[in-house]
N, C-alpha and C positions, 0 to 999 in steps of 0.2 A: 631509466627504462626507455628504451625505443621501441615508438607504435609503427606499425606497419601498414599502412594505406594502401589501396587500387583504387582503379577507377570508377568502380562501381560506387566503392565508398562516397567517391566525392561526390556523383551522382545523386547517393541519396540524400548527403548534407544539404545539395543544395534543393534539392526536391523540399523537402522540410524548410527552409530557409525563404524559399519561394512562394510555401503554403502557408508559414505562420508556427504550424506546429506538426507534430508525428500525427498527429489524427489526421489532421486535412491533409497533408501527404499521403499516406495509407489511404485515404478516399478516391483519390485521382487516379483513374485507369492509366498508368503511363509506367513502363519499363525500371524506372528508379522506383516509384513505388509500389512495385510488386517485390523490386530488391529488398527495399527497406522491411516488407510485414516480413519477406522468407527470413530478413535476419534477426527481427526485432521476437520470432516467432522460433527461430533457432538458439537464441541468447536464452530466451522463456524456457524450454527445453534445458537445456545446460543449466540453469540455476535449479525447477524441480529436479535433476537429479543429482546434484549438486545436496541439496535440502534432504534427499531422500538419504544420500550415502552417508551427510550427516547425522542425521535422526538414529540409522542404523548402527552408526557407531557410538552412540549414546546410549542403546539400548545393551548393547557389549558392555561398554564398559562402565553402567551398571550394574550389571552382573556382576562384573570383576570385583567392582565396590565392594559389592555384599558378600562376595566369598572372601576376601582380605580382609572383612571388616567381621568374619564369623571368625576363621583364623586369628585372629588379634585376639577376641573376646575369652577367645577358649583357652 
């Protein structure tokens, strides 16, 4: 699997790298970390809805469950 990098990226590695940690980088007024919260804050985004279209198709195919599992019975 090959990752894809920009500039930015490495900006914020070393933002974080500089500070210690994601938090005290996300503290610092400075261009990498305003980069870092838009991505670490766009990643958060992607995973709840990620969670959600999960959930949702759990909720399906539950249902499915129980009507293949009525059908069997009958």
């Amino acid at each position: 699997m090959r990752n894809s990098f920009d500039f930015s990226d490495l900006e914020a590695f070393l933002a974080v790298k500089e500070a210690g940690s994601f938090h005290h980088a996300a503290a610092k007024p400075t261009r990498a970390a305003n980069r870092l919260q838009n991505r670490a804050e766009a990643t958060f985004r992607d995973a709840q809805d990620t969670i959600s279209a999960t959930q949702g198709n759990s909720v399906r195919f539950a249902f499915q469950r129980k009507a293949i599992s009525a059908r069997c019975l009958h």
